[in-house]
N, C-alpha and C positions, 0 to 999 in steps of 0.2 A: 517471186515475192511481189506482194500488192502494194504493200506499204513504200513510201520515201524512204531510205537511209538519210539518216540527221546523225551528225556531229555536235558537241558543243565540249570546245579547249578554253580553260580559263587558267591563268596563273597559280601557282601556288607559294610559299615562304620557302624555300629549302633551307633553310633555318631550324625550321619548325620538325624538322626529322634527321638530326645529326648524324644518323646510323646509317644516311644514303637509302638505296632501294630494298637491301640486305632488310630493312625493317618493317617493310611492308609483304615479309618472306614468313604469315604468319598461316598460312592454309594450304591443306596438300594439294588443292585444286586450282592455283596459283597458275597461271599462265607467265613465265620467267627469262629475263635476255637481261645477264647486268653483266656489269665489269666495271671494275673499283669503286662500284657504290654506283653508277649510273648504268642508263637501262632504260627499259618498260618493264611493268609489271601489269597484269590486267587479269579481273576480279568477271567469274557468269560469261555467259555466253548466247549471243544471239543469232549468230549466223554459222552454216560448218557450212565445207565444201570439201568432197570424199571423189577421189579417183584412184584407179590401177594401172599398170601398164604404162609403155614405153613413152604416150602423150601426157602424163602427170605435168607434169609442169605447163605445160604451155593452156594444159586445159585450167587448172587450175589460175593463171594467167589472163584467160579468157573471162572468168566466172567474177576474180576481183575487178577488174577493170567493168564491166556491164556495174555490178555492184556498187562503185566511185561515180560510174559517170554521171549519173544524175542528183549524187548526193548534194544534200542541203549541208553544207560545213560553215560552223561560223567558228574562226581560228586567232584568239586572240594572242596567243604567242608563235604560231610561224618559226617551226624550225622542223628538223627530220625528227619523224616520230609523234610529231601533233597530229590531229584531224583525224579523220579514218587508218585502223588500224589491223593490222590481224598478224597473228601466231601460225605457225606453219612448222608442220615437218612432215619431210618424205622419206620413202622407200628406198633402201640402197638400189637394190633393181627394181630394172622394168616387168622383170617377172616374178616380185614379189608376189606374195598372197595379201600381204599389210596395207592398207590404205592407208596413203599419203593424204594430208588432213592441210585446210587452212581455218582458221574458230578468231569470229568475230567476239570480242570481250563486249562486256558491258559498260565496263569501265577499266580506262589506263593510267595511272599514274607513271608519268619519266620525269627523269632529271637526265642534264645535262650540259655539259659546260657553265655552272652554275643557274642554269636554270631549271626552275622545275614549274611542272603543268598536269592538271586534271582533265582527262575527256571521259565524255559521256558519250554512248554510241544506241541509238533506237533503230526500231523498223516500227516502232506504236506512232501515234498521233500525237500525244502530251506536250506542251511545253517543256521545252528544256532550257534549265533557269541555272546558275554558278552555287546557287542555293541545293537547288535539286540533284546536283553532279556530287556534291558534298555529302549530300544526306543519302546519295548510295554508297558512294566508295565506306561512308560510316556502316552501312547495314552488312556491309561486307568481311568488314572489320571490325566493327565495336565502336562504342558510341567513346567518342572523343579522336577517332582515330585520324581524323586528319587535322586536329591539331596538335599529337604527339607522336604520330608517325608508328600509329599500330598497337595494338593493346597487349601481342604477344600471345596470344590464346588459337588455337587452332585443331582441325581434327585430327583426329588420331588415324592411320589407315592409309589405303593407296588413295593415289592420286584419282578423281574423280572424271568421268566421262573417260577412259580408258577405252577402246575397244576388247580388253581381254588379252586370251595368251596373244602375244603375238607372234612368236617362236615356237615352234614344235620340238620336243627335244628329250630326250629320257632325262630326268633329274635323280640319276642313280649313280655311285660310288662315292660316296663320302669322304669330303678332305680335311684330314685335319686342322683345323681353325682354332687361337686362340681369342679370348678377350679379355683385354689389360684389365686386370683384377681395381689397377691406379694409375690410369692416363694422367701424364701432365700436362698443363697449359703447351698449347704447340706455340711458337712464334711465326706470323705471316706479315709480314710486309710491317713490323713492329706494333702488329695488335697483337693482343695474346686472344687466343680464340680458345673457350671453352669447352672440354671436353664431353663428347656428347654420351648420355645415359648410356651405360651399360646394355650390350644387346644383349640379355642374359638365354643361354642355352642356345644360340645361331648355328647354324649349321649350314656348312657348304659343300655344294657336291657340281661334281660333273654334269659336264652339258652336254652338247649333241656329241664330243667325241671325246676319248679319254686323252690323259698327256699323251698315251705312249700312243695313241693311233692322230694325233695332231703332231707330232712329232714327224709321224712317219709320212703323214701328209704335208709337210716340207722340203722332207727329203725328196719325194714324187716331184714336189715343183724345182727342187734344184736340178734336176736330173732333167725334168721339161727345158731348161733355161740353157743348160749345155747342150742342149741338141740345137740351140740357136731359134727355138723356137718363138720365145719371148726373153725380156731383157730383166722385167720386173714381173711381181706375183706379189699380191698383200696377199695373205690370209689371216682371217678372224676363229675368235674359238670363244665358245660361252660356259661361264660356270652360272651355277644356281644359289642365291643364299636364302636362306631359311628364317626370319626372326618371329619366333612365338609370340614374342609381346607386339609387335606390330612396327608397321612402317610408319616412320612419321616423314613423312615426302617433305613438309615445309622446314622441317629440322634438317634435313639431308642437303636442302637449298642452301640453307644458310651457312651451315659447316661449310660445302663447297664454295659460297661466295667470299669465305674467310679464308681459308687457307689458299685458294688458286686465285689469286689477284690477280695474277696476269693472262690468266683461263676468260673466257665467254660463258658464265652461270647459264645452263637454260633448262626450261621445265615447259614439256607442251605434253599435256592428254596422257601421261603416264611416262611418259620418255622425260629422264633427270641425268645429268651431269653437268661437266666442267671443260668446254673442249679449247686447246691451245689453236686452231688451227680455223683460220677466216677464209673462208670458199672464198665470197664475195662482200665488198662493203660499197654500195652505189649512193654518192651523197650529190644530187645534182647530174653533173656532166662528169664526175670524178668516180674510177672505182677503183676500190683496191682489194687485197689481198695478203695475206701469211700461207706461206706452203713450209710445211715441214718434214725430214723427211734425215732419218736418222739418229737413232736414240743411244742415252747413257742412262742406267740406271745408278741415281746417287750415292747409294751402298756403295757401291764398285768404287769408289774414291778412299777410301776408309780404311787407314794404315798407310796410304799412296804418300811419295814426295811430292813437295809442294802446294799449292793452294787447291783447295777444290774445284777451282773453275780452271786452273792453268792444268788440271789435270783431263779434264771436259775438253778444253781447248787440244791439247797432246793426243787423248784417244779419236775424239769427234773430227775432230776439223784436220787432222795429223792420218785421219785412216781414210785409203783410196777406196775400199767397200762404203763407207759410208759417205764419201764425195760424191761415189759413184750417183748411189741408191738418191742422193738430192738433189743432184744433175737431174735427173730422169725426170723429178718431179716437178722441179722450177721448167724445164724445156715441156713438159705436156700441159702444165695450167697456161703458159704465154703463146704458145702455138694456137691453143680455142680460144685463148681470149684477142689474139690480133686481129681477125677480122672486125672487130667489134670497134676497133681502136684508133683515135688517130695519132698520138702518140704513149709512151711505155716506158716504165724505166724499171729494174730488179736491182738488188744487192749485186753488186761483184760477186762478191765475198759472203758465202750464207756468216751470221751472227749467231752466237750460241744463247738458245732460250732456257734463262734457268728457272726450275719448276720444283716445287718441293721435294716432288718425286723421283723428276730423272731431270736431264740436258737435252737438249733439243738440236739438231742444226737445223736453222730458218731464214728466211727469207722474205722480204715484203716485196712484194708488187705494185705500181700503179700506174694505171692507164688513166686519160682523157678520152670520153666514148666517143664516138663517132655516130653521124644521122648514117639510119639503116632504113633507105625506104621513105626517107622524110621524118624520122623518131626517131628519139635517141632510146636505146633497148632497154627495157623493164627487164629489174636482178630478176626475177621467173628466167627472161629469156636467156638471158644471159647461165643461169643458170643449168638449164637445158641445156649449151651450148658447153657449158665447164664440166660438166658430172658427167662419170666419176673421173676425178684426175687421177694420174699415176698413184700419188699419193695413200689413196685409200685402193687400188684396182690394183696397177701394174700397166704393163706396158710391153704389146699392141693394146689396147683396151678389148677388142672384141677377144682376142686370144687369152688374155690375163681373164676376165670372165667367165667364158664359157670352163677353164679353169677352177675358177673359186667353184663354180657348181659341183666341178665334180670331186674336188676336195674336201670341200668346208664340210658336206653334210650340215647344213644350217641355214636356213634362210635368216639372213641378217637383218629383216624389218625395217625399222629405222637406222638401225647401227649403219657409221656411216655414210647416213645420207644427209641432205640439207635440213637443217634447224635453226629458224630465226622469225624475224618478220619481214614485213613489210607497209608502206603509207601509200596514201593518196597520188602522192607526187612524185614517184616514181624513186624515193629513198627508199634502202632494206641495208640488213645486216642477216646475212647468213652465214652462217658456222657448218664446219665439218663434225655430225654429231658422235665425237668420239668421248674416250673417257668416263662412260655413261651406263644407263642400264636402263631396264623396263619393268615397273613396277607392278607385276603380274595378279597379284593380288593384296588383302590387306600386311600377311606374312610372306610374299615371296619377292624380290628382284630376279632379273636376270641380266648379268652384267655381261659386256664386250671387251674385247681387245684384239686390235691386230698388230701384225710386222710385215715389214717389206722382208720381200726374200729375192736375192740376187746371188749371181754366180758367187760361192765361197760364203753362202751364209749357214750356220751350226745350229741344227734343229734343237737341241740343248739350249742353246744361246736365246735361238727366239723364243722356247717356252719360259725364261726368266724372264726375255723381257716383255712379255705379256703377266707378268705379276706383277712387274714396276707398275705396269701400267690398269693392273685393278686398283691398285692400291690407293686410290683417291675416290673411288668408292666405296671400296671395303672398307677404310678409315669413317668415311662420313655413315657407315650402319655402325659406328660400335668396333667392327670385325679388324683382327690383324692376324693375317695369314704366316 
């Protein structure tokens, strides 16, 4: 690049778009990181930066920082998420075929802790004026849109700048799928969220392997884990949906940002969901994290004694499989992250995360970094240094791995792997990209889910509860399985 990298953050009303970020959720080509209305959102694209393989992160790393160092920033609100910005998601593996991606926007709008701010980002020569930051986010959006926070108009179709499939996979057996003829208003977090069009005629089918050969691909790893070979095994399995009338990506955002209030909304280059689960959150010298690692699907409550969450609390928190399987994950995300650290602190006690869907057992993290070198570590490195936790792999990691390969039949792309951003100043928010899917073309998604699997886990069990866990995207296409 010949050009300067220039900045220009100016203030915005957060007044002036009561609907939070959710309302700037108006284009399937939407660059996306919100949670209960705050966020970035960012509009066009002027920079990418594409790698493969095991050094992804740290190159990618290498490419932002050259890119910051010389930039011209003029930052009049100074907080994480102003100045220089970019979008990112990577590959679960190293030996993915997917290109992990970082996409400079042209424009971002966030909010946050009642504040809200417009940046403009060039590599051109032009003036860059509070005026001019306006009159693109408007071209972007519609004329008036940053003073009513979005016009609501948007395209029809996948999400835009996609690399394509990015999974290989037969899209053949067909699952029976219904759509609610008359959705009612759902309740989230006491908004009533509108029920999205009718996906009329959707169809879903099998992905790289059928139930009963994912099934039996569980069984293979319970049977690995009694031999003492490994402790933990996630596997992933993909189905395919079908919608003739088309994807509306920017519809899909915003269902998600309504109904999963306590989820991470994200939308980068085709990759959309809703994930419960915070790799990394580096604000300053402070990073934290959410590990999760134990699941209830909410049905399973229904008909039970007592309260729905004292029943959460009795199966989750009450069952030594699912201590087990959260142990594993809280002890492998604080083990990579203590060198990094100079003090840490976790839950005693995982808390139980309630989600529309299912229950969660979780846990926060937070560390005070430590100088590595004379630096305190950029989330890329840190990132590199955390992925993949137990969490999403298992545990030895190289054992759990070389595993999923010979299991899954699937390369997992982005399913996940890190999704978020990152700034100038060495803040980021990266999410574990779960909950999610990849929007393949204008009528296809293809969605993910995985399960931990540990000594005494019921191949049956885990294929339900990898429904739980489509179910927040299959909900946001129309689809109920």
């Amino acid at each position: 690049m010949t050009s300067t990298f220039r900045t220009l953050t100016v203030p915005l009303d957060a007044d002036t778009f009561p609907g939070g970020l959710p309302s700037f959720l108006v284009r399937d080509d939407v660059l996306c990181w919100t949670r209960r209305e705050a966020g970035l959102v960012g509009f066009g694209e002027i920079a990418r930066f594409t790698a493969t393989g095991p050094e992804r992160f740290l190159e990618a790393d290498i490419w932002w920082r050259h890119l910051v160092l010389e930039a011209d920033i003029e930052d009049a609100v100074d907080c994480p998420g102003t100045g220089p910005v970019a979008f990112g998601s990577f590959a679960f593996s190293k030996l993915s075929a997917h290109e992990s991606r970082l996409l400079v926007p042209e424009i971002v709008v966030g909010l946050r802790d009642g504040n809200a701010w417009l940046t403009q980002l060039t590599l051109d020569d032009g003036e860059l004026t509070a005026a001019g930051a306006r009159a693109a986010l408007d071209r972007w959006l519609g004329t008036g849109s940053t003073r009513k926070g979005g016009n609501g108009r948007g395209r029809t179709g996948a999400a835009g700048g996609s690399s394509g499939t990015l999974v290989d996979g037969p899209a053949s057996g067909a699952r029976s799928v219904t759509v609610d003829p008359s959705p009612r208003p759902a309740q989230s977090g006491g908004a009533v969220v509108r029920p999205l069009p009718l996906a009329a005629g959707a169809t879903l089918h099998t992905g790289s392997l059928s139930e009963e050969a994912w099934m039996a691909a569980v069984a293979a790893g319970v049977q690995e884990i009694r031999t003492g070979a490994l402790e933990k095994l996630v596997l992933a399995r993909d189905v395919v949906a079908t919608v003739p009338t088309g994807v509306n990506a920017a519809q899909v955002l915003r269902e998600l940002s309504a109904r999963y209030r306590e989820c991470w909304t994200y939308g980068v280059d085709g990759l959309v969901g809703a994930t419960p689960e915070m790799l990394i959150q580096v604000e300053g010298r402070t990073a934290q994290a959410r590990v999760l690692a134990g699941t209830l699907d909410r049905r399973d409550a229904d008909g039970m004694d007592g309260s729905p969450l004292e029943f959460a609390e009795r199966v989750l928190a009450g069952s030594e499989k699912q201590r087990h399987e959260h142990d594993i994950a809280i002890q492998s995300l604080t083990t990579q992250l203590a060198p990094f650290s100079e003090a840490m602190n976790a839950h005693s006690e995982p808390f139980i995360l309630e989600l529309p869907n299912v229950w969660h057992l979780a846990s926060d993290v937070k560390a005070e970094l430590a100088e590595v070198e004379g630096h305190v570590p950029t989330c890329l490195a840190l990132i590199n240094a955390l992925h993949p936790t137990a969490a999403v792999c298992g545990t030895p990691t190289t054992v759990a791995g070389a595993l999923i390969r010979k299991l899954e039949n699937l390369d997992r792309g982005p399913y996940a792997g890190p999704v978020g951003w990152l700034d100038a100043a060495g803040n980021g928010e990266w999410g574990i990209a779960l909950r999610g899917a990849v929007i393949e073309s204008p009528q296809t998604v293809r969605l993910y889910a995985g399960c931990g699997v540990v000594d005494g886990s019921v191949p049956e069990t885990e294929l339900a509860e990898t429904w739980a866990k489509f179910r927040p995207m299959l909900e946001s296409l129309g689809i109920s399985s």
